[in-house]
N, CA and C atoms of all chains as a GROMACS GRO file, in nm:
protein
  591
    1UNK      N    1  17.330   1.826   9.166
    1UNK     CA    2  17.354   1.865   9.028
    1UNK      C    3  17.280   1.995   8.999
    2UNK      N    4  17.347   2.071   8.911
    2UNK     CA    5  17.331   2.197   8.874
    2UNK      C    6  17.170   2.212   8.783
    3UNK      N    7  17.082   2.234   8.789
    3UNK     CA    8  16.958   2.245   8.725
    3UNK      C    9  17.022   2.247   8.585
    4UNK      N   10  17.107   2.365   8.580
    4UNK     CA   11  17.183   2.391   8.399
    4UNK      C   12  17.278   2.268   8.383
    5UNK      N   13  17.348   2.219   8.456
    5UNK     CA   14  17.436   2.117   8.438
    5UNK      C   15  17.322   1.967   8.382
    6UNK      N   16  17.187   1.958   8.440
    6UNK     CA   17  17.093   1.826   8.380
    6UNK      C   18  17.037   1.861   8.251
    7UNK      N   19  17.110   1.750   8.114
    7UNK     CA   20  17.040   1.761   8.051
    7UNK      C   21  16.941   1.744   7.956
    8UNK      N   22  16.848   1.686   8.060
    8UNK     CA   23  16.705   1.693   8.046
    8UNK      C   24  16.624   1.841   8.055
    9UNK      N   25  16.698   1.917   8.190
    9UNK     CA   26  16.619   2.043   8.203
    9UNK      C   27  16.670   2.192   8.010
   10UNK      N   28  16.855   2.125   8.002
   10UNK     CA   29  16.902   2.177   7.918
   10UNK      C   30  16.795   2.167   7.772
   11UNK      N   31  16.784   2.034   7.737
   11UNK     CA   32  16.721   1.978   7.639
   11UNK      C   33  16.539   2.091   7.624
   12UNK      N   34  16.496   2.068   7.731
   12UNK     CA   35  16.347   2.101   7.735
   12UNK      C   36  16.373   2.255   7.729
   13UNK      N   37  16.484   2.345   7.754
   13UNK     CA   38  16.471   2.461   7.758
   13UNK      C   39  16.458   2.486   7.605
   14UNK      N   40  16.585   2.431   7.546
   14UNK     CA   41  16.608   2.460   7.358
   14UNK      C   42  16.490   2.451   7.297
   15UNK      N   43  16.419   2.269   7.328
   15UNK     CA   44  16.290   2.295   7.275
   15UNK      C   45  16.159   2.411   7.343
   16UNK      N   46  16.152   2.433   7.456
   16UNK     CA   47  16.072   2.525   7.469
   16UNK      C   48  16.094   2.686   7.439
   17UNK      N   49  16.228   2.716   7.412
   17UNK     CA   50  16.287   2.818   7.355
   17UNK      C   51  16.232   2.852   7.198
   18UNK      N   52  16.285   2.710   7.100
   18UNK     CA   53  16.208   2.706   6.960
   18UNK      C   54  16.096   2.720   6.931
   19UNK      N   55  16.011   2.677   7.051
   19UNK     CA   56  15.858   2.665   7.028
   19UNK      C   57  15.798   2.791   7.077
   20UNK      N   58  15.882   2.894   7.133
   20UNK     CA   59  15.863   3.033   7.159
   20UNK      C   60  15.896   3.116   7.027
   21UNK      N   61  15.998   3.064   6.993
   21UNK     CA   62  16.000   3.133   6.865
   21UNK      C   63  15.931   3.133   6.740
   22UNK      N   64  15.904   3.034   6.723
   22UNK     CA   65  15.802   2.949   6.615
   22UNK      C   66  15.651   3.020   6.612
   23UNK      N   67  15.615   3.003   6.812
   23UNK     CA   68  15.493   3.078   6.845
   23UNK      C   69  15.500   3.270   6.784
   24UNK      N   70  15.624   3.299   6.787
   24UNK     CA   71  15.593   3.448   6.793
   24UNK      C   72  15.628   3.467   6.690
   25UNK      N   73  15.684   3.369   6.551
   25UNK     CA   74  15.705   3.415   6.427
   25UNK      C   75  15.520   3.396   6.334
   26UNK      N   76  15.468   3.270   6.376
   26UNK     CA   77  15.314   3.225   6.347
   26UNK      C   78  15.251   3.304   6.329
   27UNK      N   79  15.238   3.376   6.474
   27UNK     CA   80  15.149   3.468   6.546
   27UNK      C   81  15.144   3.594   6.428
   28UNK      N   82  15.294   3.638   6.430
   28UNK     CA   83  15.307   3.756   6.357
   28UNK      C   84  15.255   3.739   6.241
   29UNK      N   85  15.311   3.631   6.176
   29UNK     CA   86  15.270   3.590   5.996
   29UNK      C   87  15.119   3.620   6.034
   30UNK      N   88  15.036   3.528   6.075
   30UNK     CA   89  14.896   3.485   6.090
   30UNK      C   90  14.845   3.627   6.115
   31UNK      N   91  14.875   3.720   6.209
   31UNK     CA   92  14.789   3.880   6.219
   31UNK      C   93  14.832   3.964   6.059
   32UNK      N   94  14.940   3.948   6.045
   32UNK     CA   95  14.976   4.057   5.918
   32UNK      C   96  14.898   3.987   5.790
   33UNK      N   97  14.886   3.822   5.786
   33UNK     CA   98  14.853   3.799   5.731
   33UNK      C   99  14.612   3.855   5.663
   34UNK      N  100  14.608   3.806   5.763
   34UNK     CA  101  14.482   3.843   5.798
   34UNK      C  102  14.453   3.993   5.802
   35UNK      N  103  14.536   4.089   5.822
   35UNK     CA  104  14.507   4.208   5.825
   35UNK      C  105  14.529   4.266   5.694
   36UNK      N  106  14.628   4.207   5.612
   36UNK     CA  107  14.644   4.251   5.458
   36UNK      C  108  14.592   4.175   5.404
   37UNK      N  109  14.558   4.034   5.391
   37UNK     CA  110  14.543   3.955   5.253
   37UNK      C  111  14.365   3.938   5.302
   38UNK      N  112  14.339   3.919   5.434
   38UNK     CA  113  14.183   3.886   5.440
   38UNK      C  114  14.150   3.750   5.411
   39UNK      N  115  14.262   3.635   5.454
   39UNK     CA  116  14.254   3.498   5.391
   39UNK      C  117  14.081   3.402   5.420
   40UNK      N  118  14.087   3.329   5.329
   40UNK     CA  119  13.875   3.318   5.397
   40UNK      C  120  13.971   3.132   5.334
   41UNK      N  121  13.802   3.048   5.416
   41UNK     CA  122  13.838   2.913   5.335
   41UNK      C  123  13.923   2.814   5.461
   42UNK      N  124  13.993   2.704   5.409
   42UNK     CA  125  14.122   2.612   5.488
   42UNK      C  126  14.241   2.737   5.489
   43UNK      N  127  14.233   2.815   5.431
   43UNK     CA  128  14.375   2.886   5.427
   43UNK      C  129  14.351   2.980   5.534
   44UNK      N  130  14.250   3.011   5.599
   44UNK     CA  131  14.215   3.103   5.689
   44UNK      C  132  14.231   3.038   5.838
   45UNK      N  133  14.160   2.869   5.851
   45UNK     CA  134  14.168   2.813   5.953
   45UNK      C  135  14.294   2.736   6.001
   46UNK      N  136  14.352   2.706   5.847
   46UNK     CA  137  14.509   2.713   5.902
   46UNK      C  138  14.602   2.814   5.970
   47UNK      N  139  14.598   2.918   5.898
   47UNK     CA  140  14.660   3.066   5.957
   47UNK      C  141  14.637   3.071   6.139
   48UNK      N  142  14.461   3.045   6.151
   48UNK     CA  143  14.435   3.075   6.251
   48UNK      C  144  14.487   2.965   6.375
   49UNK      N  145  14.546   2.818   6.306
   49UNK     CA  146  14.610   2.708   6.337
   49UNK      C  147  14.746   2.758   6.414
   50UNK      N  148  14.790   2.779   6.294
   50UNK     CA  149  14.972   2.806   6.345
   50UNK      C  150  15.006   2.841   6.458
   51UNK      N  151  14.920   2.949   6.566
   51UNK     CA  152  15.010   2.983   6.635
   51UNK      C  153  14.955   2.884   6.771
   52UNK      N  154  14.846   2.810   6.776
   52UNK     CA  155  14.846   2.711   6.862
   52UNK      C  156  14.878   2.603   6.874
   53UNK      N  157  14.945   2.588   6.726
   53UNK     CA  158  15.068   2.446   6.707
   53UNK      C  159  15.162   2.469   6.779
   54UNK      N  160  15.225   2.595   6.768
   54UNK     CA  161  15.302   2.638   6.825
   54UNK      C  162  15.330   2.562   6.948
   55UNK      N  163  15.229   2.645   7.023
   55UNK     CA  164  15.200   2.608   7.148
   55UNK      C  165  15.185   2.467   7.232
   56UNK      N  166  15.098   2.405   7.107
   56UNK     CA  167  15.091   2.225   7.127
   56UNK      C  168  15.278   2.206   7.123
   57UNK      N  169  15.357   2.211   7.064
   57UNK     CA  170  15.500   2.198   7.071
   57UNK      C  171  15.556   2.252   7.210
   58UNK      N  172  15.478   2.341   7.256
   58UNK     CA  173  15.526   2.373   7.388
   58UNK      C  174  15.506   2.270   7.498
   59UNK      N  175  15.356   2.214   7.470
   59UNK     CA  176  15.332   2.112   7.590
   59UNK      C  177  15.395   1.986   7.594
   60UNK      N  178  15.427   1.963   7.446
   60UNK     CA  179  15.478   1.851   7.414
   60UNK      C  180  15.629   1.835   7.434
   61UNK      N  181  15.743   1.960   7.431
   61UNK     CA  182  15.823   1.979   7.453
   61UNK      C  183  15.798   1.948   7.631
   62UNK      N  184  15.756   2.011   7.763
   62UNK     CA  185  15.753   1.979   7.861
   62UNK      C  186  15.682   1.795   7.918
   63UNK      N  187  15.600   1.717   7.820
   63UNK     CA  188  15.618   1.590   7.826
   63UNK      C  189  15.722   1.542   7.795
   64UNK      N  190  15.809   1.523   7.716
   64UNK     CA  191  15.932   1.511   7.656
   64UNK      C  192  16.047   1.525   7.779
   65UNK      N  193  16.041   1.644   7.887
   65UNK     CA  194  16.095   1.667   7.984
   65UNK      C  195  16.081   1.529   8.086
   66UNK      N  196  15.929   1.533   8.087
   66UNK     CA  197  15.900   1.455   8.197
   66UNK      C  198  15.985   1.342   8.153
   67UNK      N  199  15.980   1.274   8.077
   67UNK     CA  200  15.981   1.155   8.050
   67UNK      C  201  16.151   1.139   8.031
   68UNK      N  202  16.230   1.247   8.019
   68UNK     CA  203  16.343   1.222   8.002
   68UNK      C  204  16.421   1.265   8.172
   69UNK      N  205  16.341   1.333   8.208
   69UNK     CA  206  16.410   1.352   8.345
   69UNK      C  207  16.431   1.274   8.457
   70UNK      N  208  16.570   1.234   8.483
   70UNK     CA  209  16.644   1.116   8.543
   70UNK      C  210  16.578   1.114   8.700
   71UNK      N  211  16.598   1.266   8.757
   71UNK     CA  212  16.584   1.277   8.858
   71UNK      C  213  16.420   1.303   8.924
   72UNK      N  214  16.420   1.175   8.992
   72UNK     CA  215  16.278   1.115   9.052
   72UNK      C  216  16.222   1.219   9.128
   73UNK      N  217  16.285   1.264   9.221
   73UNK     CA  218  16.210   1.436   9.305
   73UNK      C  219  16.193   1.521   9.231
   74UNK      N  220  16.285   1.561   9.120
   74UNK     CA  221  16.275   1.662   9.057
   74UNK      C  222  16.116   1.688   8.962
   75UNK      N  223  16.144   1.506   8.925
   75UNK     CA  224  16.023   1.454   8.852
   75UNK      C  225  15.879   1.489   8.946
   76UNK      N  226  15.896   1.479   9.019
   76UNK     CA  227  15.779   1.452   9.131
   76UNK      C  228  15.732   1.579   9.144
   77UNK      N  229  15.791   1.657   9.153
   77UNK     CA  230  15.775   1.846   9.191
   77UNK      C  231  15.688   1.854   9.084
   78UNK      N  232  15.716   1.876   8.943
   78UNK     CA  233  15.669   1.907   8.832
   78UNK      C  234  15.579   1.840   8.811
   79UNK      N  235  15.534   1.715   8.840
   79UNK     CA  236  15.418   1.640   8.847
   79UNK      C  237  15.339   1.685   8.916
   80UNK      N  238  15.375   1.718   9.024
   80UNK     CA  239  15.283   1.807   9.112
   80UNK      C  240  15.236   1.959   9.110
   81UNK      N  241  15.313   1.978   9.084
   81UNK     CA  242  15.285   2.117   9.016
   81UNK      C  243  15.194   2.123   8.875
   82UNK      N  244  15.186   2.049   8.818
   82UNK     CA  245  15.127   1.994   8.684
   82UNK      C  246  14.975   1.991   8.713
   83UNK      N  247  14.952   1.921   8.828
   83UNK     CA  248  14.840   1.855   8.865
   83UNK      C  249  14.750   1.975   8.951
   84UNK      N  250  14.865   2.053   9.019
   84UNK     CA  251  14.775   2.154   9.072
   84UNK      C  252  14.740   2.213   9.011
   85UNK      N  253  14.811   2.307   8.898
   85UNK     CA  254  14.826   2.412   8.765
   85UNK      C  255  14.639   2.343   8.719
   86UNK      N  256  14.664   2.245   8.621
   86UNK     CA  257  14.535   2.171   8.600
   86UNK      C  258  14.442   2.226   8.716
   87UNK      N  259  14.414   2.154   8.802
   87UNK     CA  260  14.330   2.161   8.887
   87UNK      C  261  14.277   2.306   8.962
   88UNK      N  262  14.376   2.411   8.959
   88UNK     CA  263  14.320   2.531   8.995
   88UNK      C  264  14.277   2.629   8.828
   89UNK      N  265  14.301   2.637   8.752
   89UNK     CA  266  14.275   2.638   8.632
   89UNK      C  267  14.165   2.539   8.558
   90UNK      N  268  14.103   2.456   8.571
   90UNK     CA  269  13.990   2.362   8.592
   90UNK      C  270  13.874   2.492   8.723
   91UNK      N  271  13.933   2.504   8.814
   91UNK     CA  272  13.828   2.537   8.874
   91UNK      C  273  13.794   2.676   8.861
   92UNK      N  274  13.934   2.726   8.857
   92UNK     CA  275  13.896   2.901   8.784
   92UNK      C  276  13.768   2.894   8.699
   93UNK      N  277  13.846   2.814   8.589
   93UNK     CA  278  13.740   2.845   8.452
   93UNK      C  279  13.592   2.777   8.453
   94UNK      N  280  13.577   2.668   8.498
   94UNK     CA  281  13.416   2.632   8.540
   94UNK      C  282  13.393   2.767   8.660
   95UNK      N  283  13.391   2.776   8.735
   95UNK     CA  284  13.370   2.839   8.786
   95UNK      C  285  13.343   3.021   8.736
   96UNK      N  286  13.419   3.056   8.664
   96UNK     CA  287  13.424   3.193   8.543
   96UNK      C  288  13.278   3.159   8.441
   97UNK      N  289  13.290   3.008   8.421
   97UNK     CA  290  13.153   2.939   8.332
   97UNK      C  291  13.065   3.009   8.371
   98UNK      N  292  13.012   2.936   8.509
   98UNK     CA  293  12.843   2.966   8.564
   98UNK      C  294  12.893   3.110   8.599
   99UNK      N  295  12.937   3.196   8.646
   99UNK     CA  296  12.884   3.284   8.707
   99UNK      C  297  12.899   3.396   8.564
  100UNK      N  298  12.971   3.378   8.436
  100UNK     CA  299  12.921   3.422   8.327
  100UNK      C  300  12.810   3.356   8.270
  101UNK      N  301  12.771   3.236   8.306
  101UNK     CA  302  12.559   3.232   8.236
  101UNK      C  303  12.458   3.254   8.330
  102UNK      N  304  12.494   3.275   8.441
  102UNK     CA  305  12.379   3.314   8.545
  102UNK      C  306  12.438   3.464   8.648
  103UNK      N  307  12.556   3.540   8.606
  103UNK     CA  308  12.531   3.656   8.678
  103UNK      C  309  12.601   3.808   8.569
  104UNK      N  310  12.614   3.717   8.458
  104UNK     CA  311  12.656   3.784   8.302
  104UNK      C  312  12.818   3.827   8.349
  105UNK      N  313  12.904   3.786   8.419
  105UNK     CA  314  12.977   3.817   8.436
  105UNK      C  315  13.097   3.821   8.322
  106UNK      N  316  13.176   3.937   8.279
  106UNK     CA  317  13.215   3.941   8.155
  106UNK      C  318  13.282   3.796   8.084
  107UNK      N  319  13.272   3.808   7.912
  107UNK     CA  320  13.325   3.663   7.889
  107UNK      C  321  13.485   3.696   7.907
  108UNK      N  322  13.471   3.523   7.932
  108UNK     CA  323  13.667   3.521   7.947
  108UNK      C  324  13.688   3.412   7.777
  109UNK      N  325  13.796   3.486   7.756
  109UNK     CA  326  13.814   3.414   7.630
  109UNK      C  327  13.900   3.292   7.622
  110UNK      N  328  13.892   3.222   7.560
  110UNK     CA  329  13.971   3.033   7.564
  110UNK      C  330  14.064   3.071   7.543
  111UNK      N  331  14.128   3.182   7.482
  111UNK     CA  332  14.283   3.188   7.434
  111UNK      C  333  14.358   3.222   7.594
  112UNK      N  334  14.303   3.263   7.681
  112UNK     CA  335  14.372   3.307   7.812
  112UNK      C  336  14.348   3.170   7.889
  113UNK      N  337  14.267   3.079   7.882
  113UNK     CA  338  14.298   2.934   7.977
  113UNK      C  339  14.452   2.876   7.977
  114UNK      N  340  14.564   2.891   7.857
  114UNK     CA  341  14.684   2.825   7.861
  114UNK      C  342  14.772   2.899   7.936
  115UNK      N  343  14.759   3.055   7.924
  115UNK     CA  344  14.822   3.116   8.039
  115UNK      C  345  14.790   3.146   8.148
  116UNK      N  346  14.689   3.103   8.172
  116UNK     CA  347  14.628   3.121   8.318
  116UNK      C  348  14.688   2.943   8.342
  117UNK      N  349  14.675   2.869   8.295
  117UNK     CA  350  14.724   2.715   8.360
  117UNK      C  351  14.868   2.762   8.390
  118UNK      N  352  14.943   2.834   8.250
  118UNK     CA  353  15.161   2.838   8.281
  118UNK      C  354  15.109   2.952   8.440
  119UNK      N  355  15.087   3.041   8.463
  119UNK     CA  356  15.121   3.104   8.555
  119UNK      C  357  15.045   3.045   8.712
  120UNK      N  358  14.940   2.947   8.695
  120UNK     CA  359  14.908   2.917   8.805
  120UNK      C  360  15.004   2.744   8.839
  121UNK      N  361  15.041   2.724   8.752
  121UNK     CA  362  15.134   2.563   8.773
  121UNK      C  363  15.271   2.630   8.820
  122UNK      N  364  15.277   2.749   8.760
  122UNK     CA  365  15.436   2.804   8.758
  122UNK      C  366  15.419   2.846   8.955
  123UNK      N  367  15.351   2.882   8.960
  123UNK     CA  368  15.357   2.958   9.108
  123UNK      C  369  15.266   2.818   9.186
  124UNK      N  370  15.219   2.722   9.127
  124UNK     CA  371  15.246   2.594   9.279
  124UNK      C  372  15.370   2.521   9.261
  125UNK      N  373  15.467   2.512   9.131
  125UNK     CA  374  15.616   2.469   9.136
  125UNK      C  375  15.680   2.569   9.257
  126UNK      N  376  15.656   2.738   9.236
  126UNK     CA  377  15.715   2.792   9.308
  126UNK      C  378  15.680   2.780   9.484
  127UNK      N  379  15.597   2.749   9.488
  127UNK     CA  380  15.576   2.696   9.668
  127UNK      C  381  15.634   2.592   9.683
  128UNK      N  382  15.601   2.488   9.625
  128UNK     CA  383  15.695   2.348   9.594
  128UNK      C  384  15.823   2.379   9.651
  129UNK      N  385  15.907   2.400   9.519
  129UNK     CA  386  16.022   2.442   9.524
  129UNK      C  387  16.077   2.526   9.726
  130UNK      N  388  16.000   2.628   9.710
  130UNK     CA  389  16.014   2.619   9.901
  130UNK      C  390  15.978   2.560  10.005
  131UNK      N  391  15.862   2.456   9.967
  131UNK     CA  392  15.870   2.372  10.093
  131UNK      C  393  15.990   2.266  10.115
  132UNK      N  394  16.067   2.236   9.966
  132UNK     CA  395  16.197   2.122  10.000
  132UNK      C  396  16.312   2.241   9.974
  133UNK      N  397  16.336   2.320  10.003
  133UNK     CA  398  16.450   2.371  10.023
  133UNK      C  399  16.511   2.337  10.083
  134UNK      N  400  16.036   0.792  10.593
  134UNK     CA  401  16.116   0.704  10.582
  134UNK      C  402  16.222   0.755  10.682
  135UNK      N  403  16.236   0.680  10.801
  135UNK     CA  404  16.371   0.790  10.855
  135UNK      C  405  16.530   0.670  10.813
  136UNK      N  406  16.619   0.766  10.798
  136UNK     CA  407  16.765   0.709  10.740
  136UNK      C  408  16.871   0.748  10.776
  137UNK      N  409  16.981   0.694  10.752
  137UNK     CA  410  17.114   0.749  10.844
  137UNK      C  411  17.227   0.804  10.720
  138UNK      N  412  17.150   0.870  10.603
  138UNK     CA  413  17.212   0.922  10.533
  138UNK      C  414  17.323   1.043  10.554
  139UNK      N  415  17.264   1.143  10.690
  139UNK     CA  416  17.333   1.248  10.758
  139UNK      C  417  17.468   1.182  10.785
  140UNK      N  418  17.462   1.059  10.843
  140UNK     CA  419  17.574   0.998  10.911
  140UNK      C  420  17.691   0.965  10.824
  141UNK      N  421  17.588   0.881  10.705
  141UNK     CA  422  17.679   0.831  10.629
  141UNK      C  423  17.780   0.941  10.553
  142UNK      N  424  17.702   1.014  10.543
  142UNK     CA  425  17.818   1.153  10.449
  142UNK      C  426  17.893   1.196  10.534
  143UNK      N  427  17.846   1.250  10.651
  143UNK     CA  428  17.941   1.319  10.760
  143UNK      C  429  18.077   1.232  10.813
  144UNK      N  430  18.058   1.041  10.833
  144UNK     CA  431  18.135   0.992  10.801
  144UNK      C  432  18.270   0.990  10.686
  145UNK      N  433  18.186   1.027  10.561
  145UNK     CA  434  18.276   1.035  10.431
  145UNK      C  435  18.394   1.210  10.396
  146UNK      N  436  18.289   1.287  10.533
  146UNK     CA  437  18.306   1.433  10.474
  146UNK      C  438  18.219   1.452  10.340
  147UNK      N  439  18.112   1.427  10.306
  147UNK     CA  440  18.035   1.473  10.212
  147UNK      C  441  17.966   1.550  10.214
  148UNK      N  442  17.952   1.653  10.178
  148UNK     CA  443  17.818   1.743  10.199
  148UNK      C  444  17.706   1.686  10.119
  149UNK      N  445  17.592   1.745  10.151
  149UNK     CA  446  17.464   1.728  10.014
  149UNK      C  447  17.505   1.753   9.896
  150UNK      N  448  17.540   1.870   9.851
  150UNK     CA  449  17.623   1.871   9.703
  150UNK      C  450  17.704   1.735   9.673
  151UNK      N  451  17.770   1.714   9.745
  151UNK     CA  452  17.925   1.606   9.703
  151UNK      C  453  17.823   1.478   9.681
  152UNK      N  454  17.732   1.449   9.753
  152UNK     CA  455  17.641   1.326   9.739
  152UNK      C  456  17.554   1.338   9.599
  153UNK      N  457  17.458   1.457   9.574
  153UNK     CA  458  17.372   1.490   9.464
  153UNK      C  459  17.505   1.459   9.348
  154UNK      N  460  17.573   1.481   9.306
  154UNK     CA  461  17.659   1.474   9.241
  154UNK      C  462  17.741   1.357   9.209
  155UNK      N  463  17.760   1.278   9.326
  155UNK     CA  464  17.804   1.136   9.256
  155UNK      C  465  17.659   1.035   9.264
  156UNK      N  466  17.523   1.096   9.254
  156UNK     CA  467  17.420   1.020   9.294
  156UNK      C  468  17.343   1.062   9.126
  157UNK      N  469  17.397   1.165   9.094
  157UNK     CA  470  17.324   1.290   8.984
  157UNK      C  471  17.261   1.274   8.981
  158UNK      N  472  17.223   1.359   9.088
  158UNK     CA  473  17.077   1.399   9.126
  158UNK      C  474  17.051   1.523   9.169
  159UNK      N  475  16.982   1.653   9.190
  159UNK     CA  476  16.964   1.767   9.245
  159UNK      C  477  17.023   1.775   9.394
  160UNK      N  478  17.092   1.904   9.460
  160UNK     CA  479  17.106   1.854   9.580
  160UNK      C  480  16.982   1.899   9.638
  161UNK      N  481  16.885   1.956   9.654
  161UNK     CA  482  16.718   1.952   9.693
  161UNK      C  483  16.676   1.811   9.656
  162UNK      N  484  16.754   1.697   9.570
  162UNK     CA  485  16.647   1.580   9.590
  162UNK      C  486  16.698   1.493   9.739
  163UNK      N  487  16.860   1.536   9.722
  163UNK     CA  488  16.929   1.462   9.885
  163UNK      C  489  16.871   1.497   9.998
  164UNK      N  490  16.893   1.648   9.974
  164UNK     CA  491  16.824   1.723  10.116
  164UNK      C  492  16.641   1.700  10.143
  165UNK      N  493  16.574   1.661  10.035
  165UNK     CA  494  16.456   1.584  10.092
  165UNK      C  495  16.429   1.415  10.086
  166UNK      N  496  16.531   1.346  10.081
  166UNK     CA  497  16.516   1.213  10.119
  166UNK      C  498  16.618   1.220  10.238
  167UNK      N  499  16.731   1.287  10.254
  167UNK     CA  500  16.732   1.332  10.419
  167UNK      C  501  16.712   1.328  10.541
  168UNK      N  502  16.568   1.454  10.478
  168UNK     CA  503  16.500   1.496  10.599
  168UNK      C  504  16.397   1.421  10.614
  169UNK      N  505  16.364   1.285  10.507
  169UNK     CA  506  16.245   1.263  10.517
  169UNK      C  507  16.128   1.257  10.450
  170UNK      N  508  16.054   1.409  10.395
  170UNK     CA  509  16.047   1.442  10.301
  170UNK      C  510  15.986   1.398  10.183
  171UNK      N  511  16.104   1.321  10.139
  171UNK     CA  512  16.086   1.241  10.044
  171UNK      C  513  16.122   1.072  10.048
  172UNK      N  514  16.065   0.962   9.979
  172UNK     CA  515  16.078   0.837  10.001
  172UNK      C  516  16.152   0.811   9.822
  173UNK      N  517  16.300   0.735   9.827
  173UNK     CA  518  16.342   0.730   9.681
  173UNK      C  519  16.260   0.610   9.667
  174UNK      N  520  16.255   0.601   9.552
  174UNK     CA  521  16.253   0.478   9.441
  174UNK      C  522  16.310   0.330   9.489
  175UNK      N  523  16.332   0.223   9.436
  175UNK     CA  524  16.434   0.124   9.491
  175UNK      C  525  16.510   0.108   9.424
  176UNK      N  526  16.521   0.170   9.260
  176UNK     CA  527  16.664   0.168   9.220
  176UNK      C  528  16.753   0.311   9.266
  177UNK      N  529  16.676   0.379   9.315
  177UNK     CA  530  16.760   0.492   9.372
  177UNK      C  531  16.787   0.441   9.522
  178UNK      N  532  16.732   0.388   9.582
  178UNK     CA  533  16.754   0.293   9.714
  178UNK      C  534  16.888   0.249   9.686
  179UNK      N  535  16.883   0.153   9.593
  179UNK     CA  536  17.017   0.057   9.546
  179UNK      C  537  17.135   0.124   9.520
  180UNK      N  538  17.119   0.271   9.440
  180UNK     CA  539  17.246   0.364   9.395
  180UNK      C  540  17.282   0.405   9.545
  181UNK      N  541  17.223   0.403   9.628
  181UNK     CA  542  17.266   0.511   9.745
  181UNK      C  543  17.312   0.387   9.851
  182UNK      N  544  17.285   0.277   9.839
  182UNK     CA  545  17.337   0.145   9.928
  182UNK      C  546  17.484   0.116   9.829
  183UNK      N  547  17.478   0.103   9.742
  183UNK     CA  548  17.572   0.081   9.654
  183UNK      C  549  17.732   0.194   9.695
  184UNK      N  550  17.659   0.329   9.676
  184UNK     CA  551  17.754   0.447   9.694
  184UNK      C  552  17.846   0.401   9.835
  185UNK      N  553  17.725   0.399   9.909
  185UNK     CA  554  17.799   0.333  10.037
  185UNK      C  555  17.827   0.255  10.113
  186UNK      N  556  17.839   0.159  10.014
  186UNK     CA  557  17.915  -0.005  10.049
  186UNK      C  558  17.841  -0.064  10.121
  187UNK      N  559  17.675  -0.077  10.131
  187UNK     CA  560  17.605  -0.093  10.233
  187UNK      C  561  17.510  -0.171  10.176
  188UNK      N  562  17.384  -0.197  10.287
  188UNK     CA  563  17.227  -0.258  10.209
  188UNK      C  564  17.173  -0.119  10.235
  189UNK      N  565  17.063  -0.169  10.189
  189UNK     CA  566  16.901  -0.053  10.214
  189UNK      C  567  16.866  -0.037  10.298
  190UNK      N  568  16.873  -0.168  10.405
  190UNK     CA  569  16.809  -0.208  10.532
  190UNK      C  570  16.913  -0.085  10.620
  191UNK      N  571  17.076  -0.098  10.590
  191UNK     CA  572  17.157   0.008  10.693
  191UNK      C  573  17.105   0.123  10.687
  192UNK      N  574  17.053   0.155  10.568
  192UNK     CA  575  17.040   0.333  10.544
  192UNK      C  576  16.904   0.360  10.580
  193UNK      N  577  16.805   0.246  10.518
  193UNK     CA  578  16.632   0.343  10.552
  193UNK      C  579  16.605   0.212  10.639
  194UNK      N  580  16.518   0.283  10.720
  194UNK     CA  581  16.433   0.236  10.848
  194UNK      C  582  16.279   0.271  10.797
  195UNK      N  583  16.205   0.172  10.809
  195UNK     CA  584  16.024   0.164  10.789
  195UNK      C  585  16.011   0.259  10.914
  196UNK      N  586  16.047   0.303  11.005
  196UNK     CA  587  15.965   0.393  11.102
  196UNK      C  588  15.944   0.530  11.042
  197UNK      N  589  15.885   0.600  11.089
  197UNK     CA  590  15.839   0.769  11.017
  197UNK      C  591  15.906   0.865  11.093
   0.00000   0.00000   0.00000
């Protein structure tokens, strides 16, 4: 079956599509907002909210996948890939920890841990993906 | 898991596609329960004994 033809993979794209959009409409409101109005208070920590809801809709959209996806290997890849993503991203960032409090090595900021997890899960799916070719 | 899934299609004229497809399933999930690879499920066991008029026992073998 056609990756586009399952749709579970169809389903998780729309929602991860919306939750891209959602993310980059937030984002925008939340900077213009803050840069003209200067919001202070709950109205400030909400603003500063939105665009990682966003994002929570993203992860939640790819559980949603899992759980709807029929196909057991397919399932299995992405599980695995899941687990590595985690796990090398876990060790990046402890690791980025100590050697920024004991060799001052520059800070890394929390907002780059979610894309450092999508691009390091994305590229052990992509080995995956070639060892069962 | 080794299996005589090769056989059984080549018997039918099936390719991996023609199987992933009445199995709907990826054809990368056929081509790694196959080769091996991969070990299905037992209700995916059952769809693929079923497909081909068979038991579990004809198609997968406990040897590696």
């Amino acid at each position: 079956m056609n990756c586009m033809k399952n749709p579970a993979v169809r389903r998780y794209l729309a929602r991860f599509s919306a939750a891209m959009v959602l993310y980059a409409a937030f984002l925008v409101l939340s900077i213009w907002l803050f840069v003209h109005h200067h919001p202070t208070g709950p109205v400030a920590w909400l603003l500063a909210f939105l665009p990682a809801l966003a994002i929570i809709l993203q992860i939640a959209a790819f559980g949603m996948y899992l759980s709807e996806e029929k196909d057991e290997f397919q399932r299995n890849l992405q599980v695995q890939a899941l687990l590595w993503g985690i796990g090398a991203t876990l060790s990046v960032t402890v690791t980025w920890g100590f050697l920024e409090s004991f060799v001052q090595l520059r800070h890394m900021d929390l907002i780059l841990v979610y894309p450092l997890y999508c691009g390091l899960s994305g590229l052990a799916l992509g080995i995956q993906q070639m060892r069962y070719r | 898991m080794k299996n005589r899934l090769k056989v059984l299609r080549a018997e039918r004229n099936w390719s991996q596609a023609d199987l992933a497809e009445r199995l709907e399933v990826s054809r990368q999930s056929v081509n790694a329960i196959e080769t091996g690879k991969f070990d299905p499920s037992l209700p995916l066991a059952f769809r693929l004994a079923r497909l081909f008029e068979t038991t579990i026992e004809a198609i997968f073998t406990d040897e590696h």
